[in-house]
C-alpha positions in Angstrom: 19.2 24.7 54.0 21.1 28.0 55.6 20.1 29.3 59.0 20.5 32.9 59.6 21.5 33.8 63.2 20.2 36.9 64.0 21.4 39.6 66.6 18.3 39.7 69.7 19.2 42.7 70.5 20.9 46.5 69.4 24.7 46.0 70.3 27.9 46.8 69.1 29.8 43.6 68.0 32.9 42.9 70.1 34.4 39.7 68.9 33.6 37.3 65.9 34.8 33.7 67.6 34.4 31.9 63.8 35.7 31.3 60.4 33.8 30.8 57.0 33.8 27.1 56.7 33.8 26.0 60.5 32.0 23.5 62.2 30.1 24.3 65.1 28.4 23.2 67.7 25.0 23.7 70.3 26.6 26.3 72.5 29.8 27.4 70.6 29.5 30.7 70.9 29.9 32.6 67.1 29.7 36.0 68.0 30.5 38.4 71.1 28.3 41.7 71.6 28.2 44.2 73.8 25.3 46.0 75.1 24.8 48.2 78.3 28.6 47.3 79.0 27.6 43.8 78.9 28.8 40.8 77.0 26.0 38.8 75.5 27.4 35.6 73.3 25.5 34.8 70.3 25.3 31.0 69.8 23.3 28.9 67.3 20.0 26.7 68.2 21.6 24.3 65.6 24.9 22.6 64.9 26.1 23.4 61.3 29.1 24.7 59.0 29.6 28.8 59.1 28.7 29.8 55.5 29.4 33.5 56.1 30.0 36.4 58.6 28.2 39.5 57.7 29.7 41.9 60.5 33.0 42.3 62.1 34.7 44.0 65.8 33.1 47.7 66.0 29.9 47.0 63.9 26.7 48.2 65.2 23.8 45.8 64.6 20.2 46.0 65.2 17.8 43.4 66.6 17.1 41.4 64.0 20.3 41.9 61.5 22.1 38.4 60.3 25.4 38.3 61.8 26.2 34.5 60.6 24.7 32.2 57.8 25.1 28.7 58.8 24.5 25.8 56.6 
């Protein structure tokens, strides 16, 4: 069953810290944003296997937008 993770917030995406096909962890973090010239890591509730990255450095997301599909 996938798992979206979703961005909480609107940020602009600073780092993506996976790869299609990775195993992660509680508390890996997946994704770096930056809001308010903060850093805010995005890490899943769920261990699981990266199925797909939907953004990339310099995107823009909006709260609520899937950033990573985990499996």
């Amino acid at each position: 069953m996938a798992e979206d993770v979703v961005a909480e917030i609107v940020a602009s995406v600073l780092e993506v810290r996976v790869a299609a096909g990775e195993q992660i962890e509680v508390g890996d973090t997946l994704v770096l944003l930056e809001s308010m010239k903060m850093e805010i890591p995005v890490v899943p509730e769920e261990p699981g296997t990266v199925v797909e990255i939907r953004v990339q450095p310099g995107d823009v997301v909006q709260e609520g937008d899937v950033l990573v599909v985990l499996q």
